[in-house]
C-alpha positions as CSV (number, residue, x, y, z in Angstrom):
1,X,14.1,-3.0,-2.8
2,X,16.2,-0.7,-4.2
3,X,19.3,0.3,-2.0
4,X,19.5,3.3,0.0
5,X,21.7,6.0,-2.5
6,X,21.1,4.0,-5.4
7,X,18.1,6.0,-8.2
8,X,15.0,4.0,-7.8
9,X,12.4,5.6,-10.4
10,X,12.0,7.9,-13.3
11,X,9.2,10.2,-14.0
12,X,8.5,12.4,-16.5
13,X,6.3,15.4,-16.2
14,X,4.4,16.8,-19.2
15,X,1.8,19.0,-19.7
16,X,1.0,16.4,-23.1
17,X,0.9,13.2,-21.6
18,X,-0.6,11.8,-24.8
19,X,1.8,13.0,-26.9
20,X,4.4,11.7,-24.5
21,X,3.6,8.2,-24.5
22,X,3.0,8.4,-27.9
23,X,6.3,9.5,-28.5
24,X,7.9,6.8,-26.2
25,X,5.7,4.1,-27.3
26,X,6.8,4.6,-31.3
27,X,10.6,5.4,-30.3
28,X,11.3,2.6,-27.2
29,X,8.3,0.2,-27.8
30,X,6.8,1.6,-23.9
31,X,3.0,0.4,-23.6
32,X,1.2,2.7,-21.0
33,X,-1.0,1.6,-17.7
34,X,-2.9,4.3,-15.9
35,X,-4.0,4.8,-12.5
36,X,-5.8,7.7,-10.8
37,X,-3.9,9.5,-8.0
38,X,-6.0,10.1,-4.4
39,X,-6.8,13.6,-6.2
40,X,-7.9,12.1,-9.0
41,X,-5.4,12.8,-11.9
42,X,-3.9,9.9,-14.0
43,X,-0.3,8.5,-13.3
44,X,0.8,6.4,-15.9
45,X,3.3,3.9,-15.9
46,X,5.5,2.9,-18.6
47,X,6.4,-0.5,-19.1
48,X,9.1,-2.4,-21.1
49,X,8.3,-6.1,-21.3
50,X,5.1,-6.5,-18.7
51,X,7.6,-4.9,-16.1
52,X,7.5,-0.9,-15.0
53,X,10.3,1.2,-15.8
54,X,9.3,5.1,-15.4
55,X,6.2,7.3,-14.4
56,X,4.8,10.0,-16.5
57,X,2.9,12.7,-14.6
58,X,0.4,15.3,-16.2
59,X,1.1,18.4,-15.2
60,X,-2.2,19.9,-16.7
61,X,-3.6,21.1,-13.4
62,X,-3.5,25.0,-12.6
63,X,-1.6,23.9,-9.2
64,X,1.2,22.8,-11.7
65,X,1.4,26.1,-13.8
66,X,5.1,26.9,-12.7
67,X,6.2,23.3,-12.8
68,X,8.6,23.1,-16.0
69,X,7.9,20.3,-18.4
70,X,11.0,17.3,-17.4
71,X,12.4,14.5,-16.4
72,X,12.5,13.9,-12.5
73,X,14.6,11.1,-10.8
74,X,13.9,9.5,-7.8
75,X,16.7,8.4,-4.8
76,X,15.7,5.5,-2.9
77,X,17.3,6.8,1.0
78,X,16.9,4.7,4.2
79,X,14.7,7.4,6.1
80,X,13.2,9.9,4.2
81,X,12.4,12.4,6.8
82,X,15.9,12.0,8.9
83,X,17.6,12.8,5.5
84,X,15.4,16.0,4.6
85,X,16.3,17.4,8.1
86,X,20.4,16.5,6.6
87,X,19.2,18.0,3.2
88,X,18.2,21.2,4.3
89,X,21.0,22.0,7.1
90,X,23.2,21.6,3.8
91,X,21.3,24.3,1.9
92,X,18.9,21.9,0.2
93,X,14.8,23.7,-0.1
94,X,11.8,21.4,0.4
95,X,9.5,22.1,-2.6
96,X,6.5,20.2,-0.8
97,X,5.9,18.7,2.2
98,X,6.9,15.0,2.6
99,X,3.8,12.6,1.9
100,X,3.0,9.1,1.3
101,X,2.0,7.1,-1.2
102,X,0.0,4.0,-0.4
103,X,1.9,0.8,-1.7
104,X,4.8,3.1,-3.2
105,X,6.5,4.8,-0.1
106,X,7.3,8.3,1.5
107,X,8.5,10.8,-1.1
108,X,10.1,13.9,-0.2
109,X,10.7,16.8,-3.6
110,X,14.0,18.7,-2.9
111,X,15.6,21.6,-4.8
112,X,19.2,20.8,-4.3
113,X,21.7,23.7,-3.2
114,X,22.3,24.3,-7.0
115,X,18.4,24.7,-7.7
116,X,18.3,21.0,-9.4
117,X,15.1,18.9,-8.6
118,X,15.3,15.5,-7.3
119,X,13.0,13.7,-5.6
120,X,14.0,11.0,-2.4
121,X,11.6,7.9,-1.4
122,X,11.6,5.6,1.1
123,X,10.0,2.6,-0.5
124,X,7.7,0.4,0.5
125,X,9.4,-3.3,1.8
């Protein structure tokens, strides 16, 4: 398990997912394993060497339209909802609310006080 403060995960959100993994399968040698999410869109997973090393997230649903195209990283914290309560005393905004995903963990999406995204999970043990 990754330790608390320390970046845990890596996703990239595109509205061209095949063009993205087409990109980082001919430049990094990144094969591709999908999944459907509980509302049914495909995550994929990127993976060097049979092991995962980032998500890629299609952003081509109308809920997404003001999501800009990038790269998100992903803290691993100790308590995900004690530390948004921190987060936003110290000017931080909570883009959505905190939700779980099954085998994966608690995720909380933050704009930092600057306006930067990054995105805190409490994984899984």
């Amino acid at each position: 398990m990754t330790p608390h403060g320390h970046f845990n995960w890596n996703e990239l959100r595109t509205r061209n997912a095949e063009r993205a993994m087409k990109f980082y399968t001919e430049t990094i040698g990144w094969t591709f394993e999908g999944s459907k999410t509980p509302d049914g869109l495909t995550y994929w997973v990127a993976q060097m060497n049979g092991q995962p090393v980032a998500g890629l997230f299609p952003l081509d649903n109308p809920r997404f339209d003001g999501v800009p195209e990038s790269w998100m990283s992903f803290l691993a914290v100790d308590d995900v909802d004690a530390r948004v309560k921190k987060a936003t005393a110290a000017g931080a905004k909570l883009v959505m609310p905190v939700f779980d995903v099954p085998n994966v963990g608690r995720i909380a999406m933050l704009l930092e006080p600057s306006g930067a995204g990054i995105g805190w999970i409490t994984p899984v043990a």
